[in-house]
MDTraj code that builds the backbone (N, CA, C; nanometers):
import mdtraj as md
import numpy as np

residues = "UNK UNK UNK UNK UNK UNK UNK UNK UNK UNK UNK UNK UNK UNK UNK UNK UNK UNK UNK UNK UNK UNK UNK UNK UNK UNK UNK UNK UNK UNK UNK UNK UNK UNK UNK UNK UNK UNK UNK UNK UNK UNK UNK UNK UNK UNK UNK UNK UNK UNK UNK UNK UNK UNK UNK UNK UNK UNK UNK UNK UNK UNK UNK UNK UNK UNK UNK UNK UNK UNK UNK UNK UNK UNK UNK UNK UNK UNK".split()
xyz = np.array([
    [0.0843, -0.1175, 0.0000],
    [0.0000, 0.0000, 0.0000],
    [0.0891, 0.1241, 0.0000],
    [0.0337, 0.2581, -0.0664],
    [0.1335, 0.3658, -0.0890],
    [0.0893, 0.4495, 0.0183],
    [0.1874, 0.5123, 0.0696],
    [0.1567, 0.6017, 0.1837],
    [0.1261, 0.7508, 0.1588],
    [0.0897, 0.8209, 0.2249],
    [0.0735, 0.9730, 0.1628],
    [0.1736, 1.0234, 0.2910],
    [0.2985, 1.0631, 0.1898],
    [0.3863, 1.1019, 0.2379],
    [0.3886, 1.2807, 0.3073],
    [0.3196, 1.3052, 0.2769],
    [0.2550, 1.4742, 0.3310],
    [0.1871, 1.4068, 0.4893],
    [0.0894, 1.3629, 0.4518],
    [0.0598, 1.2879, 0.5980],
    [0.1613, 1.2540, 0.7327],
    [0.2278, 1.1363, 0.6263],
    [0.3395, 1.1081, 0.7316],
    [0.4496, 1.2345, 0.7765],
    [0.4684, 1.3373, 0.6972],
    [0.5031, 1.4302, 0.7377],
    [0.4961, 1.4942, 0.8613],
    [0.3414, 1.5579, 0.8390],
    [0.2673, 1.6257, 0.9223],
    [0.2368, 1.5553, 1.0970],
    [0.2562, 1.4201, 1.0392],
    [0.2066, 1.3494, 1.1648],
    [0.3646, 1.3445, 1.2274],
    [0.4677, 1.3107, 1.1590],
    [0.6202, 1.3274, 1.2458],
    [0.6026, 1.5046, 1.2987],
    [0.6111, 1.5906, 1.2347],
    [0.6117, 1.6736, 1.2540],
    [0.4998, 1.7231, 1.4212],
    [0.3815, 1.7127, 1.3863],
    [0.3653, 1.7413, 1.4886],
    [0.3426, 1.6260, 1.5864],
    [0.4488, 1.5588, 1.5871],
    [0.4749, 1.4592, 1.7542],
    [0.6329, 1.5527, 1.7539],
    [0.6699, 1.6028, 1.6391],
    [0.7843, 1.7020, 1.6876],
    [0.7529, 1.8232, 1.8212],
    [0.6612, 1.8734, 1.7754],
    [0.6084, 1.9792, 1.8135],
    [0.5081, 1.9649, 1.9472],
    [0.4925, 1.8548, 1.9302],
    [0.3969, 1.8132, 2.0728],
    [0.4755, 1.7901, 2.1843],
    [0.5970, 1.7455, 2.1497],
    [0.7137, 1.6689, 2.2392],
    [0.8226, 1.7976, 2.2651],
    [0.8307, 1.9065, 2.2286],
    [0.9351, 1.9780, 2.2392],
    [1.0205, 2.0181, 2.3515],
    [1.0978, 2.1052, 2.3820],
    [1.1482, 2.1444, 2.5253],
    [1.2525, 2.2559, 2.4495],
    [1.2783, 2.3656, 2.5774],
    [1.3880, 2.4717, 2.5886],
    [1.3131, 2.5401, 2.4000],
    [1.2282, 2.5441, 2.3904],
    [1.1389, 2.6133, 2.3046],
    [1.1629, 2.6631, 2.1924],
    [1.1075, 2.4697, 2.1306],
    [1.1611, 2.4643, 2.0190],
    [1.2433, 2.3099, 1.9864],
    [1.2914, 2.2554, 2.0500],
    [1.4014, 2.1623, 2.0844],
    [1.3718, 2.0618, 2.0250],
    [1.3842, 1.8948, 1.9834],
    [1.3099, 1.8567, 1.9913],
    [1.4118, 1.6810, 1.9537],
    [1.3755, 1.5855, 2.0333],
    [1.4486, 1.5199, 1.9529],
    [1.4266, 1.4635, 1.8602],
    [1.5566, 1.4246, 1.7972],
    [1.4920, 1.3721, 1.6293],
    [1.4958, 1.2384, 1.5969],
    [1.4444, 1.1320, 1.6835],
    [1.4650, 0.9992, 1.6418],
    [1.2904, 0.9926, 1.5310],
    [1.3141, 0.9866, 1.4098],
    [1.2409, 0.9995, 1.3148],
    [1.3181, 0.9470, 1.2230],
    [1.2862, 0.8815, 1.1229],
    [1.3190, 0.8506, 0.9937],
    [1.3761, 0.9645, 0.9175],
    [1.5013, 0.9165, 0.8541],
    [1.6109, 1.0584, 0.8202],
    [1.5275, 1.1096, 0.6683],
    [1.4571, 1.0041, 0.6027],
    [1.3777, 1.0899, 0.5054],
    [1.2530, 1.2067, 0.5419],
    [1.2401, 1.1581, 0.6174],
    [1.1105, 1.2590, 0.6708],
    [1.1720, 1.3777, 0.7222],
    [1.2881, 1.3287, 0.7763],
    [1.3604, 1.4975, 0.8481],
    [1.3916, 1.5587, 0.7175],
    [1.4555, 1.5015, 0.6916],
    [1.5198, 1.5933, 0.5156],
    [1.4238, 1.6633, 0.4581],
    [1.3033, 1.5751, 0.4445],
    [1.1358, 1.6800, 0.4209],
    [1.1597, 1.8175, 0.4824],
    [1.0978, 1.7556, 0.6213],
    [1.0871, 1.8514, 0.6950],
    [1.1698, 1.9661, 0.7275],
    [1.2854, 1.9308, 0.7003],
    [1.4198, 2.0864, 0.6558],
    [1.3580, 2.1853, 0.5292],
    [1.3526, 2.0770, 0.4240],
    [1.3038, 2.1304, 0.2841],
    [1.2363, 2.2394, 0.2943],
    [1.1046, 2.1879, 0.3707],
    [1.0078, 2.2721, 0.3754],
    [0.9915, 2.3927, 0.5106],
    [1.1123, 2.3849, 0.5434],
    [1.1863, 2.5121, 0.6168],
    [1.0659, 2.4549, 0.7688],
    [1.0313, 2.3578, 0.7963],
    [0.9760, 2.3527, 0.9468],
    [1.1019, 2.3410, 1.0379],
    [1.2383, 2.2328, 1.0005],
    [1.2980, 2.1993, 1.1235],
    [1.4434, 2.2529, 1.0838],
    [1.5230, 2.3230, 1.1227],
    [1.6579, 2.3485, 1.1176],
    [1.7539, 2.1878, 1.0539],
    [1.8375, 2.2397, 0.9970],
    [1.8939, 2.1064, 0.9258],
    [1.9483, 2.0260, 1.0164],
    [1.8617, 1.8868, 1.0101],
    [1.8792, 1.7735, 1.1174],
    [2.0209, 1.6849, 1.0961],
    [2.0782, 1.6947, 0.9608],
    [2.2459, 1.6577, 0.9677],
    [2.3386, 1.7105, 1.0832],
    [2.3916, 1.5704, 1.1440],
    [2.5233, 1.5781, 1.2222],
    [2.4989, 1.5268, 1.3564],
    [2.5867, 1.5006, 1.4263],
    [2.5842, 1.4309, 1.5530],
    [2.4703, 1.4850, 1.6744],
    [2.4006, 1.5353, 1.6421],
    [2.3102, 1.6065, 1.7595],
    [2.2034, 1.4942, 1.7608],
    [2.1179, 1.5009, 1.8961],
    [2.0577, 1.4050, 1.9206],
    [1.9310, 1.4381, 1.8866],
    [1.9224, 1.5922, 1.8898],
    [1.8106, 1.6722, 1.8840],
    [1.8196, 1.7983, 1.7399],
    [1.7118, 1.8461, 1.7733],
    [1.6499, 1.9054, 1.6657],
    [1.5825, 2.0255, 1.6660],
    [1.5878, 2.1843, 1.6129],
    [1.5232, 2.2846, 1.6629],
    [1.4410, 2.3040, 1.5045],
    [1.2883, 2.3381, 1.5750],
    [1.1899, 2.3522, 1.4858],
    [1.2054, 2.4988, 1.4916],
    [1.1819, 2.5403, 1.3209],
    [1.1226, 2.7168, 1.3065],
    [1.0410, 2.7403, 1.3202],
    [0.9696, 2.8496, 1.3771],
    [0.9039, 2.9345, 1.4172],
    [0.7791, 2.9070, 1.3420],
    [0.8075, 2.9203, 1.1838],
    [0.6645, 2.8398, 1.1185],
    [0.6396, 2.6585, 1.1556],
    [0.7540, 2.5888, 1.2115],
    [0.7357, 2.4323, 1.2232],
    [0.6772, 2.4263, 1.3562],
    [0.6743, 2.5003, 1.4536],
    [0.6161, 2.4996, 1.5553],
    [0.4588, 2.5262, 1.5230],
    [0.4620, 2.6461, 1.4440],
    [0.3147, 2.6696, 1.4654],
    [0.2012, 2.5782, 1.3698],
    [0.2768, 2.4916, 1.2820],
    [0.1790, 2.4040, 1.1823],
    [0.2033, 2.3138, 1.2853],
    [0.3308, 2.2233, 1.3442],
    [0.3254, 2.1028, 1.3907],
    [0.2289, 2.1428, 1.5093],
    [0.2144, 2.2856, 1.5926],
    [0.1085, 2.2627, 1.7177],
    [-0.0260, 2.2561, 1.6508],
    [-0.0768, 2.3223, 1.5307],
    [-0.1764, 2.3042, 1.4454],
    [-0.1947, 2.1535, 1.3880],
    [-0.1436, 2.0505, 1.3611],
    [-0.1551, 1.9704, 1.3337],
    [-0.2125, 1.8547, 1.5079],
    [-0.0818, 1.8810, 1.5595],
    [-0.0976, 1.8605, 1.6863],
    [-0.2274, 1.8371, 1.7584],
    [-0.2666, 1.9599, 1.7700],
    [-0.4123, 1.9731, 1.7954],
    [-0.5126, 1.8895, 1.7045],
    [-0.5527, 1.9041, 1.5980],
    [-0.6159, 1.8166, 1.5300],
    [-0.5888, 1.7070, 1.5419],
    [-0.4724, 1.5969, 1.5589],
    [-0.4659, 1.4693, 1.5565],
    [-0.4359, 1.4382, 1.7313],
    [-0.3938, 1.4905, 1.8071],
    [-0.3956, 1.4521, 1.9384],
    [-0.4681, 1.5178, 2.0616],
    [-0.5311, 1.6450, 1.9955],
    [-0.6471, 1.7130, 2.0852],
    [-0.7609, 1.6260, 2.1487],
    [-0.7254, 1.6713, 2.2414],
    [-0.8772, 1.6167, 2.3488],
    [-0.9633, 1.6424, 2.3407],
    [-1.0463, 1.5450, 2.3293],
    [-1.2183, 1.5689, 2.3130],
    [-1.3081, 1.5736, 2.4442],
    [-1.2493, 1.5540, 2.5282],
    [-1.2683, 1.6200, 2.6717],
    [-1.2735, 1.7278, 2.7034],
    [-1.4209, 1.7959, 2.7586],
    [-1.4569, 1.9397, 2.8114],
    [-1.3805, 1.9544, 2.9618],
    [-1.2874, 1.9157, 2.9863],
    [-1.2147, 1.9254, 3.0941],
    [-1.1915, 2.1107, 3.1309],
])
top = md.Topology()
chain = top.add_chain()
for i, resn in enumerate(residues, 1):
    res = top.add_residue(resn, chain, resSeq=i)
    for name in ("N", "CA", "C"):
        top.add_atom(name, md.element.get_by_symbol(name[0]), res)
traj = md.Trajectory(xyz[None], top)
């Protein structure tokens, strides 16, 4: 079966963004094609080189918390 690779994007992306720390941070154990995406398209600072972690831009924060919300938002009136 073919995957919709925008999807899988969006969905790494915002468990990027859901998971973050020191604002912005994030680590990057993700599949190195999806990071390379996700550089492309200017969400995550270039994930090449020994770092364990990963800093999202300013626009990758605000789609991955937008995504975020839609796929892991609570449906609880808490």
């Amino acid at each position: 079966m073919a995957h919709d690779l925008e999807k899988i994007d969006d969905a790494a992306l915002a468990l990027l963004a859901a998971l973050t720390f020191e604002a912005g941070r994030a680590w990057k154990g993700h599949d190195f094609g999806v990071l390379n995406r996700l550089f492309q398209k200017g969400y995550i600072q270039d994930p090449m080189g020994k770092a364990k972690t990963v800093w999202l831009t300013p626009e990758g924060i605000r789609h991955g918390e937008e995504v975020a919300d839609r796929l892991f938002g609570s449906s609880r009136s808490d």
